[in-house]
C-alpha positions as CSV (number, residue, x, y, z in Angstrom):
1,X,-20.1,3.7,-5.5
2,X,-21.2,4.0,-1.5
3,X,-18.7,6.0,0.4
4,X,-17.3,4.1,3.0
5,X,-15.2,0.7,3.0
6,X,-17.6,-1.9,3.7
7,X,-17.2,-4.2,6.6
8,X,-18.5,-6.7,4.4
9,X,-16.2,-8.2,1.9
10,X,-18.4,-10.2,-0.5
11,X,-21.8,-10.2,-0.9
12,X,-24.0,-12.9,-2.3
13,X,-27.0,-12.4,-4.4
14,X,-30.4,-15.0,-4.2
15,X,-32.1,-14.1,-7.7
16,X,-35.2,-15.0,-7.8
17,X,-37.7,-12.7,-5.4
18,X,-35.0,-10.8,-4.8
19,X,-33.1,-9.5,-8.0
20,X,-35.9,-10.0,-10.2
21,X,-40.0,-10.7,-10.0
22,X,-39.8,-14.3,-11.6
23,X,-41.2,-16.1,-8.4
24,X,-45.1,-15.3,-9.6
25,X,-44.0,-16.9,-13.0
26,X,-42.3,-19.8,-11.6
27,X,-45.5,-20.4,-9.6
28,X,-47.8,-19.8,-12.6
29,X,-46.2,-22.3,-14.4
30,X,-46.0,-25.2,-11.4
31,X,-49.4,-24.3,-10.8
32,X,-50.7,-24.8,-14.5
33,X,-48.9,-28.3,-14.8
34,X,-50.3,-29.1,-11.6
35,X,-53.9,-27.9,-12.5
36,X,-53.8,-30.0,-15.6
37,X,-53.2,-33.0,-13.6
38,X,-56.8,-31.8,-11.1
39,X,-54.5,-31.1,-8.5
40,X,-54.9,-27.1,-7.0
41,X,-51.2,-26.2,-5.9
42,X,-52.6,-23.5,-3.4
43,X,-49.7,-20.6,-2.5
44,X,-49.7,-22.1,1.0
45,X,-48.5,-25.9,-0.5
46,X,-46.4,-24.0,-2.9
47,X,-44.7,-21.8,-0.3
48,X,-44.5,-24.8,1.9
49,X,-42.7,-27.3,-0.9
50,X,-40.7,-25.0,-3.0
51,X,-39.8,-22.5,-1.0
52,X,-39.5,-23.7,2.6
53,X,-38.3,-27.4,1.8
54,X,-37.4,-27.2,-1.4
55,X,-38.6,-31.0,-2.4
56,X,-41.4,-29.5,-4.6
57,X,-44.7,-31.0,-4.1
58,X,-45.1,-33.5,-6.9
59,X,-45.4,-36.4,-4.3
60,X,-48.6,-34.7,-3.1
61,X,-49.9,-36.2,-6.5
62,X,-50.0,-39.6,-5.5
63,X,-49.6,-42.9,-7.2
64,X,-48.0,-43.6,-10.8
65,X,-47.8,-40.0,-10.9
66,X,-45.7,-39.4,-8.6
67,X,-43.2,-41.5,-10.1
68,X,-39.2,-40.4,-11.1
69,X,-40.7,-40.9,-14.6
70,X,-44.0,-38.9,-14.4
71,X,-42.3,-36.3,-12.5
72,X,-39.4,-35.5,-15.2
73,X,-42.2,-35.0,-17.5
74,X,-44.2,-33.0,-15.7
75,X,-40.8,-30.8,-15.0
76,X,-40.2,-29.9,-18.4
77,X,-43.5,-29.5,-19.3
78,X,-43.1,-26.7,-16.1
79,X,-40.1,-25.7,-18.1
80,X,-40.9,-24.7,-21.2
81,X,-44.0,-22.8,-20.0
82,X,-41.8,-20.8,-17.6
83,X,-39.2,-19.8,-20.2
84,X,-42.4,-18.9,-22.3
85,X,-43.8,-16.7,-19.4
86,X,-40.2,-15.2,-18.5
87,X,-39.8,-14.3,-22.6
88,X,-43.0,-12.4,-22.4
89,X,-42.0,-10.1,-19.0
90,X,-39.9,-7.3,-17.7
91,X,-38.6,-9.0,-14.8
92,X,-36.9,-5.8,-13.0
93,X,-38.0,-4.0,-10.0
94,X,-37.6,-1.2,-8.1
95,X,-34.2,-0.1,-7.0
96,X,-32.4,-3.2,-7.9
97,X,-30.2,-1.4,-10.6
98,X,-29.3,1.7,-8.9
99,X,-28.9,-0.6,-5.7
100,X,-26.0,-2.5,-7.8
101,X,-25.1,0.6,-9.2
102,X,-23.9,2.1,-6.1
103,X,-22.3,-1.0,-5.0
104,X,-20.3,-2.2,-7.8
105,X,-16.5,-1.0,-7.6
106,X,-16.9,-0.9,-4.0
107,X,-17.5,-4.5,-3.0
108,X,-17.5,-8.1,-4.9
109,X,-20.9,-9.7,-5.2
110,X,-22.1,-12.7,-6.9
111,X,-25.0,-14.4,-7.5
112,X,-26.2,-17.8,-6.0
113,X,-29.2,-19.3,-7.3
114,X,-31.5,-22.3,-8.2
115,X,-32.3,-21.1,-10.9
116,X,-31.3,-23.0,-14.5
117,X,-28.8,-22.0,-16.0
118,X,-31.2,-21.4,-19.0
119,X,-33.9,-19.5,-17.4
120,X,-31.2,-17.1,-15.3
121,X,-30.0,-16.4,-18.7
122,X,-33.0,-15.7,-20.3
123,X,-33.9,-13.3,-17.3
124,X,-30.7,-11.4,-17.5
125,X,-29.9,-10.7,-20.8
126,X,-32.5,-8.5,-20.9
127,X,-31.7,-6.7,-17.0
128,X,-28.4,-6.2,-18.1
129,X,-26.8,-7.3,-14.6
130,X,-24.8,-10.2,-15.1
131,X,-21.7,-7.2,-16.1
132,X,-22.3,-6.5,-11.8
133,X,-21.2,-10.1,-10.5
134,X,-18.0,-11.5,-10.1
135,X,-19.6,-15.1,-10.5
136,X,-23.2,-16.5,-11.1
137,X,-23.9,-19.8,-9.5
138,X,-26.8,-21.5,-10.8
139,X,-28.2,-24.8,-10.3
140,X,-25.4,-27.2,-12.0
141,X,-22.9,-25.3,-10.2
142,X,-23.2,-27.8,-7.1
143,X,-24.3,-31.2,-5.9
144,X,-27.3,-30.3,-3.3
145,X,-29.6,-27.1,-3.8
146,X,-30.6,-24.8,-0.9
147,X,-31.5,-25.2,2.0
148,X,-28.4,-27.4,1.8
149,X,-25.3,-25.4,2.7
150,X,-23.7,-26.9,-0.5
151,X,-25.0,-23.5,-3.2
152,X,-22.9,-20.9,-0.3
153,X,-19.9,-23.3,0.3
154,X,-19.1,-23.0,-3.2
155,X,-19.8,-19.4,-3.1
156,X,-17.5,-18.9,-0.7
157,X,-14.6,-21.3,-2.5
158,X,-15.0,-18.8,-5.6
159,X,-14.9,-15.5,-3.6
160,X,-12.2,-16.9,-1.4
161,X,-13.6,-15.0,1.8
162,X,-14.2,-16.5,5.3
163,X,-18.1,-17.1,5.9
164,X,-17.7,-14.3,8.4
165,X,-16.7,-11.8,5.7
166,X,-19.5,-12.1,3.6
167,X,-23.3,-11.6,3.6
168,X,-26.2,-13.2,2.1
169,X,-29.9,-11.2,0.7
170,X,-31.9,-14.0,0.4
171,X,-36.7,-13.9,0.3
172,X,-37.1,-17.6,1.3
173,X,-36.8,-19.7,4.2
174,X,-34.4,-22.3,2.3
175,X,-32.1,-20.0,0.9
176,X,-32.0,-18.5,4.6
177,X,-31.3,-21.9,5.7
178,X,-28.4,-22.7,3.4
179,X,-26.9,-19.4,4.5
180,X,-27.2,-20.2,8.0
181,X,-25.8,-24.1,7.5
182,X,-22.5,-22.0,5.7
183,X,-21.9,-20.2,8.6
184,X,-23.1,-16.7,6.7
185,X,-24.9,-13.9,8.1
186,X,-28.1,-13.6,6.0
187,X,-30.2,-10.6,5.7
188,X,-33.5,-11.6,4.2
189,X,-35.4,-9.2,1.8
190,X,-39.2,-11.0,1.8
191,X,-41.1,-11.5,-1.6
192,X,-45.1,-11.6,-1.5
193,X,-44.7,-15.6,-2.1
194,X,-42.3,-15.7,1.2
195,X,-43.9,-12.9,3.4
196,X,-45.3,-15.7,6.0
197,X,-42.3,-17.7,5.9
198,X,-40.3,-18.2,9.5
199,X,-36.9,-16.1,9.1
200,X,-36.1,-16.3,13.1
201,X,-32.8,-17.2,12.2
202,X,-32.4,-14.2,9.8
203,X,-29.4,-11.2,10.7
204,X,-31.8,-9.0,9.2
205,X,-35.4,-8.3,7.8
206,X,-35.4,-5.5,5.1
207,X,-38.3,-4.1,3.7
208,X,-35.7,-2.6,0.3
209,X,-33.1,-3.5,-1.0
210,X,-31.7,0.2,-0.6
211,X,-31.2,-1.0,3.0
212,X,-28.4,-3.2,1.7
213,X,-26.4,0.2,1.5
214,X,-27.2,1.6,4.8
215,X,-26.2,-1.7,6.3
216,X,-22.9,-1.8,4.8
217,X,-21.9,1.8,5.9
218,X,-22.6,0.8,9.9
């Protein structure tokens, strides 16, 4: 547990890029789907469509393949292939455990992600760190997905703290966006995917997680 009270009273988690190292795979798999169909999802239209905007890029293919029909298909196809690519990885990085560690008993935190249910899941029952959050949000949980407000107004309905007494660690633009639409200070935690990303809008720019607990103790 960190020493001092925290200003803070809630804190809520992004996953993906920032808890765990499942971005790469998430990619790997859009990409392969993508490539099958002879179209080359560069990281710059990936960045751009999943992780700015959020619409994903499937209109880029054009045509009957870009229809609501096509599209599902293609999704689950993206899908499976991820769960197969999470099942086969140690997702954890550096400092995120003793990070939680250190927080948990001190302050609340959940997580809010777009994640599946079923692939957050599959992630964490091998972390171990769903025992640190109070809630996990995952895509089902609300109507619109980041950079929507809609993922951190539900958040903050659970936690039952004012926007101003809570923070957001988010790595992408959109999540940063959603924060920012709730009214929540976000301090944003770059991945490699999201290091070109704009985050003028950010409270913060860490380089570690670790600086979560400095930041609290100011």
């Amino acid at each position: 547990m960190i020493g001092a009270m925290p200003k803070v009273k809630y804190i809520f988690w992004d996953n993906d890029g920032v808890l765990v190292d499942t971005e790469p795979l998430f990619y790997q798999a859009t990409k392969s789907i993508f490539a099958d169909l002879g179209f080359d999802l560069t990281d710059e239209l990936f960045q751009q469509w999943f992780l700015s905007d959020s619409r994903g890029a499937w209109h880029l293919l054009g045509g009957e393949r870009s229809s609501s029909s096509a599209v599902k298909e293609y999704k689950r196809k993206r899908d499976v292939l991820y769960s197969q690519l999470l099942s086969q990885t140690d997702h954890r990085t550096s400092h995120v455990q003793s990070t939680l560690n250190r927080l948990y008993g001190s302050i609340p935190m959940g997580v809010v992600t777009s994640s599946k249910p079923e692939h957050f899941h599959l992630i964490h029952d091998s972390t171990g760190y769903k025992r640190f959050f109070e809630f996990i949000l995952t895509r089902e949980a609300y109507a619109l997905s980041k950079p929507e407000p809609d993922p951190y107004i539900k958040a903050l309905e659970l936690s039952g703290v004012s926007p101003q007494e809570a923070v957001v660690v988010e790595d992408s633009e959109r999540g940063l966006r959603s924060a920012i639409a709730a009214g929540i200070k976000c301090w944003v935690l770059p991945s490699e995917l999201t290091t070109g990303s704009d985050f003028s809008g950010a409270d913060r720019i860490l380089t570690s997680i670790e600086e979560v607990l400095t930041l609290l103790e100011d």
